[in-house]
C-alpha positions in Angstrom: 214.6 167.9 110.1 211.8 168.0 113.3 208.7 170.3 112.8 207.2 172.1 114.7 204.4 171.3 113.7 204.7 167.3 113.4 202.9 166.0 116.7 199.9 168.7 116.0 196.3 167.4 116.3 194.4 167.4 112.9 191.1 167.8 112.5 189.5 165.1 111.0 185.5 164.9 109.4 183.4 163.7 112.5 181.3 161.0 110.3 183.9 159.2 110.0 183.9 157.9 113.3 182.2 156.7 115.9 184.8 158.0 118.9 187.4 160.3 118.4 190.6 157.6 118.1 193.0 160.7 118.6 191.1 160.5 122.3 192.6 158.1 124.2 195.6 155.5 124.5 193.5 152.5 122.5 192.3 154.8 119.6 195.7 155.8 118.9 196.9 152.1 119.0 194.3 151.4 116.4 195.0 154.0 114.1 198.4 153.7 114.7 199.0 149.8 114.0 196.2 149.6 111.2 199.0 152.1 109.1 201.3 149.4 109.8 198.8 146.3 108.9 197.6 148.2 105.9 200.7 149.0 104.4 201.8 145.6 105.1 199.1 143.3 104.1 197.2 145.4 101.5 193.8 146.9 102.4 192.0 143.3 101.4 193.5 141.3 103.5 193.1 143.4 106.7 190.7 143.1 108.8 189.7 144.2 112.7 190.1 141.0 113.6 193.6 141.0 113.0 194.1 144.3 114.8 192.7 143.7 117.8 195.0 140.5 117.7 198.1 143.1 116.8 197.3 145.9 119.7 195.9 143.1 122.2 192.3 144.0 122.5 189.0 142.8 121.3 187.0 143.8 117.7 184.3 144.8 119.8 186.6 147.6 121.0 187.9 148.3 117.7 184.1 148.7 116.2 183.6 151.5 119.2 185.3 154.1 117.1 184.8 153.0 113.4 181.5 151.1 112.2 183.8 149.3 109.4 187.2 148.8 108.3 186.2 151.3 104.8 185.2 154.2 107.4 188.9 153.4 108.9 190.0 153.7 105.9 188.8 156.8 104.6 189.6 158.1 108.1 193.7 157.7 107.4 193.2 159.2 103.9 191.6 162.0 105.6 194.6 162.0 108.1 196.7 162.4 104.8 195.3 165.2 103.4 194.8 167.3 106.4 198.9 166.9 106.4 198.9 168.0 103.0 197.2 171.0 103.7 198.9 171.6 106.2 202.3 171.4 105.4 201.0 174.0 102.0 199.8 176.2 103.9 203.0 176.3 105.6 205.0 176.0 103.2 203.6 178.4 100.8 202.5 181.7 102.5 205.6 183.4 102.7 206.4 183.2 99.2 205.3 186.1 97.1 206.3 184.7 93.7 203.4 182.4 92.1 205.9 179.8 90.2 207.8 179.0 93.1 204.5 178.9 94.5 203.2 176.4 92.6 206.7 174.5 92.2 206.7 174.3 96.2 202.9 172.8 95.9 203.2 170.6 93.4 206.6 169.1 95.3 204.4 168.6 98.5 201.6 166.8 96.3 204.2 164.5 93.8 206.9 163.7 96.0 207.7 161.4 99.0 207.8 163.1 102.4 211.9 163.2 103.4 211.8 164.3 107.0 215.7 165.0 107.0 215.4 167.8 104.2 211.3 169.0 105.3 209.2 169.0 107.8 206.8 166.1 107.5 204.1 165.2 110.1 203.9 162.5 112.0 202.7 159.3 110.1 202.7 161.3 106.9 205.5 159.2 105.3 203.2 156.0 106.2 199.8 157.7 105.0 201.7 158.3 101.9 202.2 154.6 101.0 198.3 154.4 102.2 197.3 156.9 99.7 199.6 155.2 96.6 198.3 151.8 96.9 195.0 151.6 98.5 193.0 155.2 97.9 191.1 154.2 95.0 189.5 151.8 97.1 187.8 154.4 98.9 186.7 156.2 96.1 185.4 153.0 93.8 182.0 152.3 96.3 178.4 152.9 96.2 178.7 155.2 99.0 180.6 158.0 97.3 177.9 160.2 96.5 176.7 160.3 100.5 179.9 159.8 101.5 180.9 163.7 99.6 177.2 164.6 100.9 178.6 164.6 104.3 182.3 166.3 103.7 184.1 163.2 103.5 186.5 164.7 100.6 186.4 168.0 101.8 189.7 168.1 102.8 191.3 167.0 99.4 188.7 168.9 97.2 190.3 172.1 99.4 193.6 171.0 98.9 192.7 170.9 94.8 191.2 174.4 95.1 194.2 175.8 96.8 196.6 174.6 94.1 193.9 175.6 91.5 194.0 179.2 92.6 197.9 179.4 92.4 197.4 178.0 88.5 194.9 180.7 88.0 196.9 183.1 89.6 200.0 182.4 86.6 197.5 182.0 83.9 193.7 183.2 84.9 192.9 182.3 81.4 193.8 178.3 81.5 190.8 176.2 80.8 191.1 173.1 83.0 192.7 174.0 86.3 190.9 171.1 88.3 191.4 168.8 85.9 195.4 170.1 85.7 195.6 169.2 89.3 193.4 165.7 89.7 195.3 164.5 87.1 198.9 164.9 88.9 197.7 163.9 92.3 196.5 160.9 91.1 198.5 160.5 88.0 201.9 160.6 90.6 200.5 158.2 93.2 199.6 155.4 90.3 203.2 155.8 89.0 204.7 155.4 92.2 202.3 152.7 92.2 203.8 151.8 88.9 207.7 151.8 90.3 207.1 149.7 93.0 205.0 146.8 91.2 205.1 147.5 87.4 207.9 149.3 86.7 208.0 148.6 82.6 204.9 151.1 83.0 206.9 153.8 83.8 210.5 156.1 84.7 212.4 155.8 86.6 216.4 157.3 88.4 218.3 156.2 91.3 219.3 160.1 90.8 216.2 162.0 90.0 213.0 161.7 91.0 211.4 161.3 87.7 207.9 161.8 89.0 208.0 165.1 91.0 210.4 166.4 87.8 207.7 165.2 85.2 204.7 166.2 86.7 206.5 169.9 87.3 207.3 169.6 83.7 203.9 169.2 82.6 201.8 171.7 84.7 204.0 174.2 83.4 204.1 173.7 80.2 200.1 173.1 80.2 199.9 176.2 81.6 202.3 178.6 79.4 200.6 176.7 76.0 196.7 176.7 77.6 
């Protein structure tokens, strides 16, 4: 299915850059083929060095738009969330009825972007596997603290509060929205974590996709018992 929204420009948080990459031919390469290294070789094991090797150019050039390969990083996951919210909002405000509301939200948050029944952004399917097996690697640093001082989570904390008011909306009297919500982003990108590494850790169907269907499950019945 092609969007008409796929090849649109997002926004991304200015501190995270040094030059706008979405700017020019090279910037684009970089952010571009570092999905590709990433996802390939694990966040660890990439470096600039091998990306200016992969698009033909020099580190020096690479360092002209990002100070470090973590601010690169954080940069994609960024890209990943501003699809995300995005595609909610969408997705979601035509429909007047809060549960398929929240169904539609909680599909866009647990489930893997299939362009042939949805309309996914460009990259989105690749800043997905970004966001599965290497997020936590931006969160886990020293920096987080200044990092949040200067927006850097913005994006995803807006995403959480949109899905928190639809919650809210079913059951204004449910304790723990934001901890509701945390707990399946994260919760479904560690078990599709889980499915592709460690599969005795969790379920899974050639037939059903176990993970959007549990966390669904459990949101609801959180909120009709809370």
């Amino acid at each position: 299915m092609q969007s008409f929204f796929q090849n649109i420009k997002l926004p991304i948080n200015e501190k995270l850059f040094l030059k706008d990459p979405q700017s020019s031919e090279i910037g684009n390469k970089i952010l571009n083929e570092s999905i590709e290294l990433i996802n390939e070789m694990g966040f660890e094991k990439f470096t600039f060095k091998k990306l200016a090797t992969k698009i033909s150019t020099t580190e020096a050039s690479i360092y002209r738009y990002f100070e470090s390969k973590h601010k690169l990083l954080l940069y994609l996951i960024n890209w990943y969330w501003s699809c995300i919210a995005t595609r909610m909002l969408f997705e979601t405000s035509n429909i007047e009825d809060p549960i398929l509301c929240l169904k539609k939200a909680i599909h866009i948050l647990t489930a893997l972007p299939n362009p042939q029944a949805e309309q996914v952004l460009a990259n989105e399917i690749f800043l997905k596997e970004i966001v599965i097996n290497e997020a936590w690697k931006a969160f886990l640093t020293k920096e987080i603290d200044s990092e949040n001082k200067d927006g850097v989570f913005s994006v995803y904390k807006s995403v959480v509060n949109n899905v928190v008011q639809m919650i809210q909306t079913i059951n204004p009297n449910y304790l723990y929205p934001n901890m509701l919500v945390t707990t399946v982003i994260e919760g479904s990108n560690q078990q599709r974590f889980f499915g592709q590494h460690l599969p005795k850790l969790t379920n899974s169907s050639s037939e059903v996709d176990f993970v959007e269907q549990f966390y669904q499950d459990m949101i609801f019945k959180a909120i009709q018992h809370g």
